[in-house]
Structures are given as structure tokens and as C-alpha cells.
Jmol script that loads the backbone (N, CA, C; Angstrom):
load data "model"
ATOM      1  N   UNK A   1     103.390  55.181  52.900  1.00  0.00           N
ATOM      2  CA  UNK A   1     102.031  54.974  53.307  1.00  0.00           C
ATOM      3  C   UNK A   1     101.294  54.235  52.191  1.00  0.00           C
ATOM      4  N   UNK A   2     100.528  53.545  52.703  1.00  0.00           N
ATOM      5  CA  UNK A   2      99.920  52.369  51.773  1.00  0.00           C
ATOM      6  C   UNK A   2      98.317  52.864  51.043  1.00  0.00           C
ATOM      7  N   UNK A   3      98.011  52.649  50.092  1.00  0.00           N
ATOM      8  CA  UNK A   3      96.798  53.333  49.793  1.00  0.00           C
ATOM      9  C   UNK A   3      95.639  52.278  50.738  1.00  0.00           C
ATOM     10  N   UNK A   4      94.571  53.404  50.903  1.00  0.00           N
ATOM     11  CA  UNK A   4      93.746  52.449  51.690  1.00  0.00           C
ATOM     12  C   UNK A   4      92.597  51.455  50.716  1.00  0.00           C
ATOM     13  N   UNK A   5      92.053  50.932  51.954  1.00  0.00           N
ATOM     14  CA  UNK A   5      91.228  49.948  51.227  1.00  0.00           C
ATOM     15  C   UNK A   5      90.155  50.213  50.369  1.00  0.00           C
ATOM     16  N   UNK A   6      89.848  49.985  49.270  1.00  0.00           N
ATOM     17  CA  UNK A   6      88.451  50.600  48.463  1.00  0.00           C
ATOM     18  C   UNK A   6      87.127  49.910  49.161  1.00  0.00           C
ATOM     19  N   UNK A   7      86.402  50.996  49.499  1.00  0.00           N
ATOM     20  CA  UNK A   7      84.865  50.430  50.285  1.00  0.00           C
ATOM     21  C   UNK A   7      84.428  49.246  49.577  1.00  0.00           C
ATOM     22  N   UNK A   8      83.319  48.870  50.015  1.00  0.00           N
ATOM     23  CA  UNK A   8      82.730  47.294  49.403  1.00  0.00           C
ATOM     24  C   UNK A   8      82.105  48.079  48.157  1.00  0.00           C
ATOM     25  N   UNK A   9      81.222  48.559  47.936  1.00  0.00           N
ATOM     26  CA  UNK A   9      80.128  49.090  47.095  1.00  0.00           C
ATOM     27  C   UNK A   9      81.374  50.023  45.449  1.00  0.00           C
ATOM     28  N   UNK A  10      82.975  50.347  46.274  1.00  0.00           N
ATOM     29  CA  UNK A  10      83.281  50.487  44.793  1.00  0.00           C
ATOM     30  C   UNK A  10      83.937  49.272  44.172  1.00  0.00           C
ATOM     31  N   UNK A  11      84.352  48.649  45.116  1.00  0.00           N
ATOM     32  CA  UNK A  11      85.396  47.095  44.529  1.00  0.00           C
ATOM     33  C   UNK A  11      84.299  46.599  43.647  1.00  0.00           C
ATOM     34  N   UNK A  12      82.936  46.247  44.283  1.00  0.00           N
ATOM     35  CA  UNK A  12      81.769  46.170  43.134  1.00  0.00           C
ATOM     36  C   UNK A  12      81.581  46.542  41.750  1.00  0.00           C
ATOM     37  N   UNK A  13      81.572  47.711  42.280  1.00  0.00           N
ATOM     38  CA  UNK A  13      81.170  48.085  41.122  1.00  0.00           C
ATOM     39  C   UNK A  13      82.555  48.320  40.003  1.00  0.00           C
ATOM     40  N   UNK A  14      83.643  48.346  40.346  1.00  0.00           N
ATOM     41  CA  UNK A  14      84.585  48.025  39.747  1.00  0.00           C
ATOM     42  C   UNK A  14      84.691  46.174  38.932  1.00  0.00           C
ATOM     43  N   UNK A  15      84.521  45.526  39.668  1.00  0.00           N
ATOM     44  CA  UNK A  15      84.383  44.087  39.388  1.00  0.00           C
ATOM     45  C   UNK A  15      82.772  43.793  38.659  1.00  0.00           C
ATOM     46  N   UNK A  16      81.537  44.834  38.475  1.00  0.00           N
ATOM     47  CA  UNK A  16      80.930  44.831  37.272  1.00  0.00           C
ATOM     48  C   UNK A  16      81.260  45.380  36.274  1.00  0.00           C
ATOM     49  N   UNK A  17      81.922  46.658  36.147  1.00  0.00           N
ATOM     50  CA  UNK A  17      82.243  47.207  34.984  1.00  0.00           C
ATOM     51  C   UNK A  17      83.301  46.193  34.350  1.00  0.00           C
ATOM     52  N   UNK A  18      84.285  45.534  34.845  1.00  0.00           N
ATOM     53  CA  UNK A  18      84.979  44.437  34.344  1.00  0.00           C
ATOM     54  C   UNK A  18      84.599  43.331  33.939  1.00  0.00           C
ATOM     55  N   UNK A  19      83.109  42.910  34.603  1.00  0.00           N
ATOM     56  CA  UNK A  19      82.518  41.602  33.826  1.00  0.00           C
ATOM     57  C   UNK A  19      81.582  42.230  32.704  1.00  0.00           C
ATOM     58  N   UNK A  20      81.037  43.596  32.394  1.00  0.00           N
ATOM     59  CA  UNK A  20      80.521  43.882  31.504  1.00  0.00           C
ATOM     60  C   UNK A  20      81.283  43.860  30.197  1.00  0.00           C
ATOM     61  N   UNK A  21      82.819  44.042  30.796  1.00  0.00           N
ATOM     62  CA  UNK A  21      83.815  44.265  29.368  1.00  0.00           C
ATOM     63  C   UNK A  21      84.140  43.335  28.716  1.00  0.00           C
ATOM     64  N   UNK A  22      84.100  41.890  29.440  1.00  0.00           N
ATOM     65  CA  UNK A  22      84.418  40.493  29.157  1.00  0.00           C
ATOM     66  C   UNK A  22      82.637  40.027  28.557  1.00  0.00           C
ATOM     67  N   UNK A  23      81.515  39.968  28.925  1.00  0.00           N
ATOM     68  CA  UNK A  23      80.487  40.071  28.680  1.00  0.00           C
ATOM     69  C   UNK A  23      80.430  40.643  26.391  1.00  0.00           C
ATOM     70  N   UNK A  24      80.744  41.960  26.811  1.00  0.00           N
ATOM     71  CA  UNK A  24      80.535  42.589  25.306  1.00  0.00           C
ATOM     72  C   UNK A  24      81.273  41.873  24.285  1.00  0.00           C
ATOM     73  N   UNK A  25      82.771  41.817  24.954  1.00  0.00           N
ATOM     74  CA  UNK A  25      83.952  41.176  24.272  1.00  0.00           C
ATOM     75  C   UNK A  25      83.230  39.467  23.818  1.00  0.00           C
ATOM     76  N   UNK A  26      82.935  38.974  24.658  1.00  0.00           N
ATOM     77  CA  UNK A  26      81.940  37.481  24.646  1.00  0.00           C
ATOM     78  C   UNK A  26      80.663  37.571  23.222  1.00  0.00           C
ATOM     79  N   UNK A  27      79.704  38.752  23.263  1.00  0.00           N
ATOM     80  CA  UNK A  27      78.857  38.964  22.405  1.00  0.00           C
ATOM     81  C   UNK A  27      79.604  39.250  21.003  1.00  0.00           C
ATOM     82  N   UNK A  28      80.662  40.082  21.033  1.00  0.00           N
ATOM     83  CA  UNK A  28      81.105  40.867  19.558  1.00  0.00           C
ATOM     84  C   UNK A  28      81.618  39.242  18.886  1.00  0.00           C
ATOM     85  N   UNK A  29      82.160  38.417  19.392  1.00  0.00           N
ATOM     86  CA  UNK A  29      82.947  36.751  18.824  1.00  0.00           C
ATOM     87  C   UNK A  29      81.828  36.255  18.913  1.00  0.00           C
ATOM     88  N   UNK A  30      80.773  36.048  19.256  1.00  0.00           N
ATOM     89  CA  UNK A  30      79.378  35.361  18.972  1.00  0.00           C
ATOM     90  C   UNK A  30      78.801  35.515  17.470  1.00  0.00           C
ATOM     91  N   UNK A  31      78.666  37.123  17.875  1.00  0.00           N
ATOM     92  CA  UNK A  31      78.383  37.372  16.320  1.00  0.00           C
ATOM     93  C   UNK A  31      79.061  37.043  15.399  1.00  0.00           C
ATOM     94  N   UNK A  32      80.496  37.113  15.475  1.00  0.00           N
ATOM     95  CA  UNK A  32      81.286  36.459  14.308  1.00  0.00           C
ATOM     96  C   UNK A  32      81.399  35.284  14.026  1.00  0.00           C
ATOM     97  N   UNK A  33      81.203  34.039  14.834  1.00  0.00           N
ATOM     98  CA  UNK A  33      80.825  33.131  14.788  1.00  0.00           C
ATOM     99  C   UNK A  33      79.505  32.121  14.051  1.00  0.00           C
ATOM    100  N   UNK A  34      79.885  31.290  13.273  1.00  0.00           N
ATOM    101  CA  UNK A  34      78.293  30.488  12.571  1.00  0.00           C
ATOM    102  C   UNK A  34      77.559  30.568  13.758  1.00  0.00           C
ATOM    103  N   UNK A  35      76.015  31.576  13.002  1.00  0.00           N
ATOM    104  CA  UNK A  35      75.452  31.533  13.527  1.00  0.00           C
ATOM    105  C   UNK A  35      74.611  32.472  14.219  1.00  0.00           C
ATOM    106  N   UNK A  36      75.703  33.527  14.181  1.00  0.00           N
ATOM    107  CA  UNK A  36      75.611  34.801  14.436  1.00  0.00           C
ATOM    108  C   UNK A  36      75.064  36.124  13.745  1.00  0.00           C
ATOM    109  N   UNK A  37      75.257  35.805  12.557  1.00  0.00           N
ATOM    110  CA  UNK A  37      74.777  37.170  11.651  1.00  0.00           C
ATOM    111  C   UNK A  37      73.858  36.272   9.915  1.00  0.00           C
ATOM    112  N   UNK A  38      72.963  36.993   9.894  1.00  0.00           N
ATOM    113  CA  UNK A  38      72.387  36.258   8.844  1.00  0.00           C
ATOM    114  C   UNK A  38      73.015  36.292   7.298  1.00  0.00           C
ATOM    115  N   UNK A  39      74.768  36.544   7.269  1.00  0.00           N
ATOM    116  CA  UNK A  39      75.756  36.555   6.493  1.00  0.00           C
ATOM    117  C   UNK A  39      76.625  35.195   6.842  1.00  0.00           C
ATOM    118  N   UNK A  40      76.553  34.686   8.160  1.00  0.00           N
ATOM    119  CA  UNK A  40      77.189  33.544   8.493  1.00  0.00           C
ATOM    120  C   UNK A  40      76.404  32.461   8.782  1.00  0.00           C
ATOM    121  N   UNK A  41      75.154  31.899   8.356  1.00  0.00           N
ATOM    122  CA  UNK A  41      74.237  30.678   9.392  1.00  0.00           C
ATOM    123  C   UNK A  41      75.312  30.078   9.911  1.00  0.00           C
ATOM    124  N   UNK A  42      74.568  29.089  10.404  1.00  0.00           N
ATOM    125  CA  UNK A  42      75.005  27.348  11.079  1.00  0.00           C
ATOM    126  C   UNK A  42      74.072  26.928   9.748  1.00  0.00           C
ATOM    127  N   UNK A  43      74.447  25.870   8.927  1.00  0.00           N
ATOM    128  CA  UNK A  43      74.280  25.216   7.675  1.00  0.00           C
ATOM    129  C   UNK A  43      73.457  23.917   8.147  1.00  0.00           C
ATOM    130  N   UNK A  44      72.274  23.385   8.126  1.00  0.00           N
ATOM    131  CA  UNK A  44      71.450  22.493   8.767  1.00  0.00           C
ATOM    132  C   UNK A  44      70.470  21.710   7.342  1.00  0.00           C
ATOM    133  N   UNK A  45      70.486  20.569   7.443  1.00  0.00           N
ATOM    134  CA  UNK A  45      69.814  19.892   6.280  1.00  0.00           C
ATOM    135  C   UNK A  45      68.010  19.709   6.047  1.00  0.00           C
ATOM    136  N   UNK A  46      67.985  19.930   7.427  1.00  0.00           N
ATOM    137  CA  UNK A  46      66.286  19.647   7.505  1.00  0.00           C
ATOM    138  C   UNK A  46      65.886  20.670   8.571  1.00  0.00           C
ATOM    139  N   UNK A  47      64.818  21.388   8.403  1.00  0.00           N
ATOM    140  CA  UNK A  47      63.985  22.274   9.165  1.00  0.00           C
ATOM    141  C   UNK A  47      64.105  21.617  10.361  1.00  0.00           C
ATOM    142  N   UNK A  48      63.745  20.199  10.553  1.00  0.00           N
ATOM    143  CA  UNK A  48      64.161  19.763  11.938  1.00  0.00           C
ATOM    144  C   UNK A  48      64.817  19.789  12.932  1.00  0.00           C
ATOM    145  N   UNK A  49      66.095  19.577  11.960  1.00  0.00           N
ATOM    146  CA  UNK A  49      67.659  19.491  13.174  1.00  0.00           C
ATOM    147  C   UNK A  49      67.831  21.298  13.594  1.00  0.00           C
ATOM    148  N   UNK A  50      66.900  22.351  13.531  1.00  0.00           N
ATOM    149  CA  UNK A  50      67.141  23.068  13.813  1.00  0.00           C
ATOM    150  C   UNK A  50      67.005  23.817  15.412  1.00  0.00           C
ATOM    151  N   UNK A  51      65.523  23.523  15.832  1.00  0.00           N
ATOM    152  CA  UNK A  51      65.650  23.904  17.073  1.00  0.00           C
ATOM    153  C   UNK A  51      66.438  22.863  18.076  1.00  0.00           C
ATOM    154  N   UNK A  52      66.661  21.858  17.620  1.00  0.00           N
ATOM    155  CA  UNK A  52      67.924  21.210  18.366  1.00  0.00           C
ATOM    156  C   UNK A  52      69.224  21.470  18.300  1.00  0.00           C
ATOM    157  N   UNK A  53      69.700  22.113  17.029  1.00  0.00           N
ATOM    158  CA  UNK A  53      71.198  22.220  17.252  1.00  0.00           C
ATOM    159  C   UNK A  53      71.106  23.267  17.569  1.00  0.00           C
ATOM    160  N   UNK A  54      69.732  24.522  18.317  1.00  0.00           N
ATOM    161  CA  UNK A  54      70.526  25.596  18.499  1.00  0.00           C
ATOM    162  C   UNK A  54      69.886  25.624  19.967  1.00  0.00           C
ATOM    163  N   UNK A  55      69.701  24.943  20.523  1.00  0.00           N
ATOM    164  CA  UNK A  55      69.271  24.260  21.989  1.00  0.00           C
ATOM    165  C   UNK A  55      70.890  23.631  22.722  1.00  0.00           C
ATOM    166  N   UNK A  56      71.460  22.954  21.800  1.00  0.00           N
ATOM    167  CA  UNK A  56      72.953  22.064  22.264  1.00  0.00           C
ATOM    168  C   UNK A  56      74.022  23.917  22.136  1.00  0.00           C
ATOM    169  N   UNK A  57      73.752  24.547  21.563  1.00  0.00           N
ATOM    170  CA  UNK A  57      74.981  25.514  21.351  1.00  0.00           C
ATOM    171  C   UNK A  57      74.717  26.573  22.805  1.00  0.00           C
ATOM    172  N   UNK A  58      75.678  26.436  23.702  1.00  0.00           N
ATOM    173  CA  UNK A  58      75.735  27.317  25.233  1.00  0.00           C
ATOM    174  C   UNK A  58      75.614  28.889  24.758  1.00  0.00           C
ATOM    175  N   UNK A  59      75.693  28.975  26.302  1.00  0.00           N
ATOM    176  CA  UNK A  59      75.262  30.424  26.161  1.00  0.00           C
ATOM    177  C   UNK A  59      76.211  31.840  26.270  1.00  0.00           C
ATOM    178  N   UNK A  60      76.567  32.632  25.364  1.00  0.00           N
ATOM    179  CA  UNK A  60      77.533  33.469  24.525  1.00  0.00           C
ATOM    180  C   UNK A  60      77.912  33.827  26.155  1.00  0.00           C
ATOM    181  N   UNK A  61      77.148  34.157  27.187  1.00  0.00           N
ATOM    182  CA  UNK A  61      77.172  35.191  28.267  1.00  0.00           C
ATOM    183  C   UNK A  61      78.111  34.008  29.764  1.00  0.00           C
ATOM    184  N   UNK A  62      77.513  32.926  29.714  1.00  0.00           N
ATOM    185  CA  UNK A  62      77.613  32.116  31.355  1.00  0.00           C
ATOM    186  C   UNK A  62      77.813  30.845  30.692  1.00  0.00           C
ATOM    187  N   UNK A  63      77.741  30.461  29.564  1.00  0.00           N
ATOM    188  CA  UNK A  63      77.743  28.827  29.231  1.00  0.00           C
ATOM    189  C   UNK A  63      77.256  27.951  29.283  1.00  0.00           C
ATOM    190  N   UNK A  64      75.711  29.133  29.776  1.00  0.00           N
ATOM    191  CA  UNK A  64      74.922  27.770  30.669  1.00  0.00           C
ATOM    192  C   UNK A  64      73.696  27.407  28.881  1.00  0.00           C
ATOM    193  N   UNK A  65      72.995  26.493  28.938  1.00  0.00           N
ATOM    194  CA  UNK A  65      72.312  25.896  28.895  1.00  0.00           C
ATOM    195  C   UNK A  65      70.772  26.675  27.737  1.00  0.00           C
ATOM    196  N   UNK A  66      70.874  26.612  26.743  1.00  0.00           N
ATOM    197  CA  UNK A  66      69.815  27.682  25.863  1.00  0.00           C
ATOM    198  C   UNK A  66      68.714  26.939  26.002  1.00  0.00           C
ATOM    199  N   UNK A  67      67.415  27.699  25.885  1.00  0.00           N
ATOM    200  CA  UNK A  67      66.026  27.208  25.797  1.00  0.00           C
ATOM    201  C   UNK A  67      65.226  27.721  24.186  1.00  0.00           C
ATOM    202  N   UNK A  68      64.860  27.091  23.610  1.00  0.00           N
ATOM    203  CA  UNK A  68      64.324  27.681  22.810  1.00  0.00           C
ATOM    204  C   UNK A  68      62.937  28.318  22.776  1.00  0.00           C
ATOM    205  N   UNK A  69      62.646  29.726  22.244  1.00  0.00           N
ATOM    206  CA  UNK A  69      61.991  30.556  22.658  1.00  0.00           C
ATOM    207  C   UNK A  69      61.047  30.556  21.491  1.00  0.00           C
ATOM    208  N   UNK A  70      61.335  30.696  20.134  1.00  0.00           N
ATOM    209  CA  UNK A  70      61.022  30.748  18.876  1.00  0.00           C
ATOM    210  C   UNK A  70      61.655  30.559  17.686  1.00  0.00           C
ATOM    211  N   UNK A  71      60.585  30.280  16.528  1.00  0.00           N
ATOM    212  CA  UNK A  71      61.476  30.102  15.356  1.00  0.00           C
ATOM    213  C   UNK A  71      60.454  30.699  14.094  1.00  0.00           C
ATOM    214  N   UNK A  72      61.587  31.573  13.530  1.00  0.00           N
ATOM    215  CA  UNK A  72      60.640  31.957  12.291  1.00  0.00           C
ATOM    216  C   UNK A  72      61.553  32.017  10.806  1.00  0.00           C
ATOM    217  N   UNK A  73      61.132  32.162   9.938  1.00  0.00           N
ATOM    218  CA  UNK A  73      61.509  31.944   8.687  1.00  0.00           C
ATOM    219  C   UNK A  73      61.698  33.789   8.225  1.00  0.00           C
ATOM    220  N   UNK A  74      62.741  34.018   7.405  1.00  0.00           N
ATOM    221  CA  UNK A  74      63.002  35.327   7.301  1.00  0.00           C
ATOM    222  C   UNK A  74      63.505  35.305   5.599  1.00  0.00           C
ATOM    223  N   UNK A  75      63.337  36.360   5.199  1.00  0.00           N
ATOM    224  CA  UNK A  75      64.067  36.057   3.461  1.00  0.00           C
ATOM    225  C   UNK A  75      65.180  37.585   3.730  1.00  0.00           C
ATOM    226  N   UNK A  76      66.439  37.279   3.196  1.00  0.00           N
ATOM    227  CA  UNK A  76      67.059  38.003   3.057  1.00  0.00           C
ATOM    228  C   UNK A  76      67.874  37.935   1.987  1.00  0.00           C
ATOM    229  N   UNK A  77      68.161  38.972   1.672  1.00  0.00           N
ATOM    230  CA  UNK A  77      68.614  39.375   0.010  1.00  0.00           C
ATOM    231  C   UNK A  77      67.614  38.350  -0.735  1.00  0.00           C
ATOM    232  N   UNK A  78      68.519  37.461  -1.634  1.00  0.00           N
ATOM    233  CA  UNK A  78      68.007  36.285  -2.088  1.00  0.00           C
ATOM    234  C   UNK A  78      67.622  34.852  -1.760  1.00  0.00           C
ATOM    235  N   UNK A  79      68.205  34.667  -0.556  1.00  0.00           N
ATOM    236  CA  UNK A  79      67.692  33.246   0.229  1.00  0.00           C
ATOM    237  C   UNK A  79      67.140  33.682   1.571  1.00  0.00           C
ATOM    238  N   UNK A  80      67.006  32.780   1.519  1.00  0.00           N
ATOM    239  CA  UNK A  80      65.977  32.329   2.951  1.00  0.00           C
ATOM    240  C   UNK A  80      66.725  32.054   3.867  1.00  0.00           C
ATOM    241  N   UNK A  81      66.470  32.554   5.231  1.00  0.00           N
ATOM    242  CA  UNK A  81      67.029  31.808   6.427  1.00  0.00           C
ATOM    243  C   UNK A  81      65.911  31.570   7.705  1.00  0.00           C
ATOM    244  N   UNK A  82      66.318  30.960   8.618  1.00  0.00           N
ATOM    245  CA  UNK A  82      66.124  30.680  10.161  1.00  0.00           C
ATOM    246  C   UNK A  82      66.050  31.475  10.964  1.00  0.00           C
ATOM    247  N   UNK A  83      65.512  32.069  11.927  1.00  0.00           N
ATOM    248  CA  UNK A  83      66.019  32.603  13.014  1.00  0.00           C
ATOM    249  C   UNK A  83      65.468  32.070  14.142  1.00  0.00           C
ATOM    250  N   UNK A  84      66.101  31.965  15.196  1.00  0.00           N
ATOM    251  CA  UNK A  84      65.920  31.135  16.552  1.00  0.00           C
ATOM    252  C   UNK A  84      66.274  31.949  17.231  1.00  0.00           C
ATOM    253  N   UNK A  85      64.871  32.185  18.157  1.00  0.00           N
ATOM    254  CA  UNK A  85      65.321  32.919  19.348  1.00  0.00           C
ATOM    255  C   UNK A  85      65.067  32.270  20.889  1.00  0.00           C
ATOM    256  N   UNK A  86      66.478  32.425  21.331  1.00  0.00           N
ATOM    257  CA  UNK A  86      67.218  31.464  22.730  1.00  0.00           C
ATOM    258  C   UNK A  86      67.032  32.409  23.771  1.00  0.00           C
ATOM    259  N   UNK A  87      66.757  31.602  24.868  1.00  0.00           N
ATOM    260  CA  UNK A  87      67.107  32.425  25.874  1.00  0.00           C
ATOM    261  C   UNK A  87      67.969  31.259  26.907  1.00  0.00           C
ATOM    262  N   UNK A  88      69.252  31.695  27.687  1.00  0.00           N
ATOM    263  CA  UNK A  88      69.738  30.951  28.904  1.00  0.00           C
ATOM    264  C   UNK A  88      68.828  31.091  29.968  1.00  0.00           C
ATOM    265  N   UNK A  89      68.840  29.507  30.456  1.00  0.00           N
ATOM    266  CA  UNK A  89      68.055  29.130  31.696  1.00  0.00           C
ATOM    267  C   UNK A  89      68.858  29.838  33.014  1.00  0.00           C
ATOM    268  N   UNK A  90      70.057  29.505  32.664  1.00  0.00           N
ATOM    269  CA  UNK A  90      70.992  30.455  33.762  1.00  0.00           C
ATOM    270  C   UNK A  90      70.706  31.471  33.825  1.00  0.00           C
ATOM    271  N   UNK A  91      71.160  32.667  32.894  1.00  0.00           N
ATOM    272  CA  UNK A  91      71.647  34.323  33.144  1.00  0.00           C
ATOM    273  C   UNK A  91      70.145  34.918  32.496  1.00  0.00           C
ATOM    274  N   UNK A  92      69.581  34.242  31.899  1.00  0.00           N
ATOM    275  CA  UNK A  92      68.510  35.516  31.151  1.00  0.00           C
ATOM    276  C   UNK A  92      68.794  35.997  29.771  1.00  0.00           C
ATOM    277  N   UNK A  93      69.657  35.753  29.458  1.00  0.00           N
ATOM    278  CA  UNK A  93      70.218  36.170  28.030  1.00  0.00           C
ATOM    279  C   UNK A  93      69.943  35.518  26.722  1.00  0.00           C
ATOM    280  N   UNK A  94      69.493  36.333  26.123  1.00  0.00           N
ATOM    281  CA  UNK A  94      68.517  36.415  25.079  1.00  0.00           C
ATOM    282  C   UNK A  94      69.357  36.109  24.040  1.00  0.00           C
ATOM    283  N   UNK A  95      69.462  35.546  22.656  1.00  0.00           N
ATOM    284  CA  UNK A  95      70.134  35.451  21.941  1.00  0.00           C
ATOM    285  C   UNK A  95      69.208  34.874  20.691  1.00  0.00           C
ATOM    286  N   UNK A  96      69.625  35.740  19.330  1.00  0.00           N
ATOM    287  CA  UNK A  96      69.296  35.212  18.097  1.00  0.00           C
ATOM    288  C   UNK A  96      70.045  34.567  17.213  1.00  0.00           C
ATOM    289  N   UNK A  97      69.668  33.430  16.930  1.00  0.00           N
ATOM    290  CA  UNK A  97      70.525  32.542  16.139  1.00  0.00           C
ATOM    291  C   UNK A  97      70.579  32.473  14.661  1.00  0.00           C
ATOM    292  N   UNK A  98      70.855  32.312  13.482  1.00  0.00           N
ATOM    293  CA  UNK A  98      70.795  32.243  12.087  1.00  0.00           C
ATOM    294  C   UNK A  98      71.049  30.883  11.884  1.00  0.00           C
ATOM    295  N   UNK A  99      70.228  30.434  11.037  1.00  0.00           N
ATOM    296  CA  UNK A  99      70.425  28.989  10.202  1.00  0.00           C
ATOM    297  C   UNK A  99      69.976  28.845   8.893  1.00  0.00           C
ATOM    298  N   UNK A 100      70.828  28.365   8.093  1.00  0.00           N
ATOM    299  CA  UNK A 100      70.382  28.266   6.772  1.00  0.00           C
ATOM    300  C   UNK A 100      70.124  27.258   6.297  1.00  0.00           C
ATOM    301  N   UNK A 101      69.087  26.708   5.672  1.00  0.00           N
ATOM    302  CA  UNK A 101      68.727  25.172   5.116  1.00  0.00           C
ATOM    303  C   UNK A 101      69.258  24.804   3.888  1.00  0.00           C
ATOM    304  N   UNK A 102      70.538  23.485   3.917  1.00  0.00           N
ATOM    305  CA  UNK A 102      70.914  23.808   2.522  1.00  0.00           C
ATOM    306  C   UNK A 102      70.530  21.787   1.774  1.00  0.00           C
ATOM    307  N   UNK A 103      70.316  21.913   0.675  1.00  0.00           N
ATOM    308  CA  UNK A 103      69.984  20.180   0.264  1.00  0.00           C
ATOM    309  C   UNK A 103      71.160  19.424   0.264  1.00  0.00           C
ATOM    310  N   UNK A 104      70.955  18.345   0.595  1.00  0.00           N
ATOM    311  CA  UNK A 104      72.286  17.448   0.671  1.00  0.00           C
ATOM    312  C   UNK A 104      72.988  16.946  -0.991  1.00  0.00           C
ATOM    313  N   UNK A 105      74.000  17.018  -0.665  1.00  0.00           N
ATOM    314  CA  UNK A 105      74.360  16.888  -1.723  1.00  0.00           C
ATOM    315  C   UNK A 105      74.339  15.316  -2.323  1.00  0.00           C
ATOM    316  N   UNK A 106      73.859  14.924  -3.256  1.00  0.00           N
ATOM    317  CA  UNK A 106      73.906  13.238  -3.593  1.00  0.00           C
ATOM    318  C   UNK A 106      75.137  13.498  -4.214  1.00  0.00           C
ATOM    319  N   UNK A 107      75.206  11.735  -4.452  1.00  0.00           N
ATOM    320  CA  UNK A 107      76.760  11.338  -4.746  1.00  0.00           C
ATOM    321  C   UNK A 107      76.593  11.468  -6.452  1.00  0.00           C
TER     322      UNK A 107
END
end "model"
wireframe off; spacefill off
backbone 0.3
color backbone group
């Protein structure tokens, strides 16, 4: 005898608890990633190129498309960093970015 079919409402909710696990798994490699923790920036030369390169970087959750929300200046330990806060136009997902401003190096 064959097991029967699982109702609609648990296959659901089975197939969210599985995109939540891929979801977290998605966030925990974000953070480890430049960019992610104000121990790792994204390394940027001018205050400028900042809310743009963190506008081009997708979104940790769906891939879709970041908006920039804000930007403020933060001091930690001894330097200074960035923080940018994104949200996807797609999913809703909120995300804080780290950037650190560093001088170019002359020749």
C-alpha cells in the first residue's frame, strides 16, 4: 500500500520550511562575504563609488535588484567605515552593507 497524498496546506508548508533553510544558508555566506561584517568591507576609493557599488551587488535572498535606502558613517575600533542600508525591489529584504574608504595608492 502506497502512502497517501500529503494535503495542499502541508506540501506548503513543507516547501516553506525548505526555502527558509536555503534562505538562512543564503544570509550566513553573505555575511562572510566583502561586505558583510564591518571586519570584512567592500574596499571603495571615494565616498562616491559607494552607494553605487552597493546598488549593482543583488540581493543575498532572490537576486533581484537592491535599492538604496541609506548611508551613514560609523567608527569602529580604530577606523571608520560605511554602512548602506539596501532593500530588494523584489522580495523586501533588507540588507546592511560595510564599506571601507581606503586612499589610492600613488606610484
Amino acid at each position: 500500500m502506497s502512502k497517501p497524498k500529503p494535503r495542499p496546506r502541508t506540501a506548503r508548508r513543507e516547501a516553506e520550511r525548505a526555502n527558509a533553510a536555503v534562505v538562512a544558508t543564503r544570509e550566513r555566506i553573505a555575511r562572510l562575504e566583502p561586505g558583510g561584517a564591518a571586519d570584512w568591507p567592500i574596499t571603495v576609493e571615494s565616498a562616491v563609488l559607494i552607494e553605487r557599488r552597493a546598488a549593482e551587488l543583488p540581493c543575498t535572498q532572490c537576486g533581484g535588484e537592491l535599492e538604496v535606502k541609506d548611508h551613514d558613517a560609523k567608527v569602529v575600533g580604530d577606523s571608520r567605515r560605511r554602512i548602506v542600508g539596501a532593500k530588494c525591489r523584489r522580495c523586501g529584504n533588507v540588507r546592511t552593507i560595510w564599506f571601507a574608504i581606503v586612499e589610492p595608492v600613488e606610484n
